[in-house]
C-alpha positions in Angstrom: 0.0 0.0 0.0 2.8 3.0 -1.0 0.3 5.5 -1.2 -0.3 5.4 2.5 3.6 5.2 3.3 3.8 9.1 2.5 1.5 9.9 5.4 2.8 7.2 8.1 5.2 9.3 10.7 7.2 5.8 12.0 5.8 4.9 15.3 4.2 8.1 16.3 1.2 7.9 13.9 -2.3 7.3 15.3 -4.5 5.5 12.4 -8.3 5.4 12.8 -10.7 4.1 10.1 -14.2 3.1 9.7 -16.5 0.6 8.2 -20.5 0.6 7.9 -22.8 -1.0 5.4 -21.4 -1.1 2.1 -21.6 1.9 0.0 -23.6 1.0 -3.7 -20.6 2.1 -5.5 -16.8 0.5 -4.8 -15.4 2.1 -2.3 -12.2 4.7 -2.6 -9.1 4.5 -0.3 -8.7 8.0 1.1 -6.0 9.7 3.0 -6.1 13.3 5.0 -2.6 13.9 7.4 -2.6 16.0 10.2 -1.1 18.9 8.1 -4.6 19.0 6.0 -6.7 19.2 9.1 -6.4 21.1 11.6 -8.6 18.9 14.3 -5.7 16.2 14.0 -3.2 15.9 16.1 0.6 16.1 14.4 1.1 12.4 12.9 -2.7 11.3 12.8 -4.4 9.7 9.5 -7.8 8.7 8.9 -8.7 6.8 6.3 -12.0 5.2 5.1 -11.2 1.8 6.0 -11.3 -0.2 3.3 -7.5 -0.8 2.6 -5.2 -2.9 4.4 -2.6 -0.6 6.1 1.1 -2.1 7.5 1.6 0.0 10.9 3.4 -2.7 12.9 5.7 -5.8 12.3 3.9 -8.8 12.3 4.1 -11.1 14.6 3.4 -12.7 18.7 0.6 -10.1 19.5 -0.6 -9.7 23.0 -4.1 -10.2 23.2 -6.5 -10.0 26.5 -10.1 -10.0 27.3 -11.5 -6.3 27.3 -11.7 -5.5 31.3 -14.9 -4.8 32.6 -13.6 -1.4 33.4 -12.7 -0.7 30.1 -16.0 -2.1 28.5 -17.8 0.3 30.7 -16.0 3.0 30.0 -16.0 2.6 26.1 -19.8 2.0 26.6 -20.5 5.3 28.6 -18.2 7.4 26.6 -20.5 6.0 23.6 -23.5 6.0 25.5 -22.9 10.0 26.2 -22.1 10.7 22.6 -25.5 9.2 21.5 -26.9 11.0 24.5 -26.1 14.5 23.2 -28.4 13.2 19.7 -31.3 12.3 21.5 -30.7 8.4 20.8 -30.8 5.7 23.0 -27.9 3.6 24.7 -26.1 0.9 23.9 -25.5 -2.4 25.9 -22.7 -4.3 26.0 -22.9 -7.4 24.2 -20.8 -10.3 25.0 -20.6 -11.8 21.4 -19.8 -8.2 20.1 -17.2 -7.9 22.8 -15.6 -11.7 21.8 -16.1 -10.6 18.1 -13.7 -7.1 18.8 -11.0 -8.7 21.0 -10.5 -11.8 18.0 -10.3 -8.7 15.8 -8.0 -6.5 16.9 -5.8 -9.6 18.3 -5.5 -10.6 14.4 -5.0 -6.6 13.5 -2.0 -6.8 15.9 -0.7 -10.2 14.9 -0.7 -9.0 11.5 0.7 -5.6 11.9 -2.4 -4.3 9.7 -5.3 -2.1 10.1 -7.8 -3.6 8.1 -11.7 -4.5 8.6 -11.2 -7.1 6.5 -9.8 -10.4 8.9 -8.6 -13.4 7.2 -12.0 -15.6 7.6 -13.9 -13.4 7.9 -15.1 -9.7 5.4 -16.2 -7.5 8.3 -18.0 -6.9 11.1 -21.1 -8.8 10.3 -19.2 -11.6 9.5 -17.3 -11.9 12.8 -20.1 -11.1 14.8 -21.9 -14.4 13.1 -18.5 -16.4 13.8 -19.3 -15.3 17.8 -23.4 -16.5 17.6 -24.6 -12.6 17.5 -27.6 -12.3 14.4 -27.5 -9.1 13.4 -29.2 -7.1 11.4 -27.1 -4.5 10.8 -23.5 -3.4 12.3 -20.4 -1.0 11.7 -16.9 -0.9 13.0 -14.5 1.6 14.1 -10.8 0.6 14.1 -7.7 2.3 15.3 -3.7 1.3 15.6 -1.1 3.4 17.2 0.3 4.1 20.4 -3.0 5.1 22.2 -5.0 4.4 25.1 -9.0 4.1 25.6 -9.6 7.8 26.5 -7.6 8.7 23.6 -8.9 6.2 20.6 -12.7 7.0 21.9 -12.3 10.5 21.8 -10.3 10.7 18.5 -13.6 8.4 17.2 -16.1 11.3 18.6 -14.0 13.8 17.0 -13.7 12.0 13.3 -17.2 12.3 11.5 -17.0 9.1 9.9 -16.4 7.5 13.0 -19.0 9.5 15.1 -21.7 8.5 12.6 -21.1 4.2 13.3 -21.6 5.5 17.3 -24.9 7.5 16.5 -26.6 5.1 14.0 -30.1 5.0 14.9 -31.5 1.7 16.0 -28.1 0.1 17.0 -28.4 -1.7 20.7 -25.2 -3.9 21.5 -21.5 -2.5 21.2 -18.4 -4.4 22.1 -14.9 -3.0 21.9 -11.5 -4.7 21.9 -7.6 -3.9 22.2 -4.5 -6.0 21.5 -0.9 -4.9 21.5 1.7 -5.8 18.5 4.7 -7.9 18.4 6.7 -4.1 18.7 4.9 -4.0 22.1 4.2 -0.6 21.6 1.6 -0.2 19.0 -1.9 -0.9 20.2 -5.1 -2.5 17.9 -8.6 -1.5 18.9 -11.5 -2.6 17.4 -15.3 -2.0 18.0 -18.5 -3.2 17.2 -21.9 -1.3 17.0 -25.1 -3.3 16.0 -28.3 -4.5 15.7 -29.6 -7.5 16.7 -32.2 -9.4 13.9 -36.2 -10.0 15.6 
């Protein structure tokens, strides 16, 4: 992928991208750095999501359950975002939750940013793997050297990422982070959806 390789500051870059339902035409890999935006912080890049993108060395990953702490502070940091739009909350979901830990455990074992896994083609795919039947889901997705506070707020701040939060009718959310083989770059991945019936 060279034409990300421009924007990638090495091992200070923050990468964020998101997925919903498919648009009707092919999608377009975009790129905006920091110095095109002035909301971004120096060495961020968000893309659309739907290109494979080499932040890390591939490799051992280390990959833990989402702490209950963490899952509820992902979940009101949501929660207050869709809040402020008049929509209701989410709910933690434990098959979303499973479904965004395997997810960005293979991001960081691959070193990639992609919401494409290797068995599965996105979120509605992995949340089947895990026994959730949804209806409808979307995925945010972020890689760099981050924590919680800092990937959910950059999602609030991004518009693309903001609208998977606020879709209307979503219920369950689940959220996952795994560290790369480097030990410093961080994975997240999380799940919004909607439940069939």
């Amino acid at each position: 992928m060279n034409v990300f390789r421009y924007f990638l500051l090495p091992m200070v870059a923050l990468l964020l991208a998101a997925c919903a339902a498919p648009p009707a035409e092919p999608p377009t890999i975009t790129a905006r750095a920091s110095t095109l935006s002035p909301r971004l912080p120096k060495g961020v890049m968000r893309t659309d999501g739907h290109g494979e993108i080499l932040v890390a060395a591939a490799g051992q990953a280390r990959c833990v359950p989402t702490s209950p702490a963490a899952a509820a502070a992902a979940l009101a940091a949501t929660n207050r975002a869709r809040a402020a739009r008049g929509l209701a909350p989410l709910r933690t979901n434990a098959r979303l939750q499973r479904a965004a830990e395997a997810h960005a455990c293979e991001m960081a074992k691959r070193g990639a940013m992609t919401h494409a896994g290797t068995k599965t083609t996105g979120p509605m795919a992995r949340a089947k793997v895990q026994g959730y039947a949804p209806r409808l889901t979307a995925e945010n997705i972020a890689a760099g050297r981050f924590d919680l506070s800092r990937v959910l707020a950059e999602w609030s701040s991004s518009p693309d990422h903001l609208s998977n939060i606020v879709i209307s009718g979503t219920q369950d959310f689940g959220i996952g982070q795994a560290v790369a083989a480097d030990g410093k770059t961080t994975f997240w991945a999380a799940i919004y959806g909607k439940p069939r019936g």
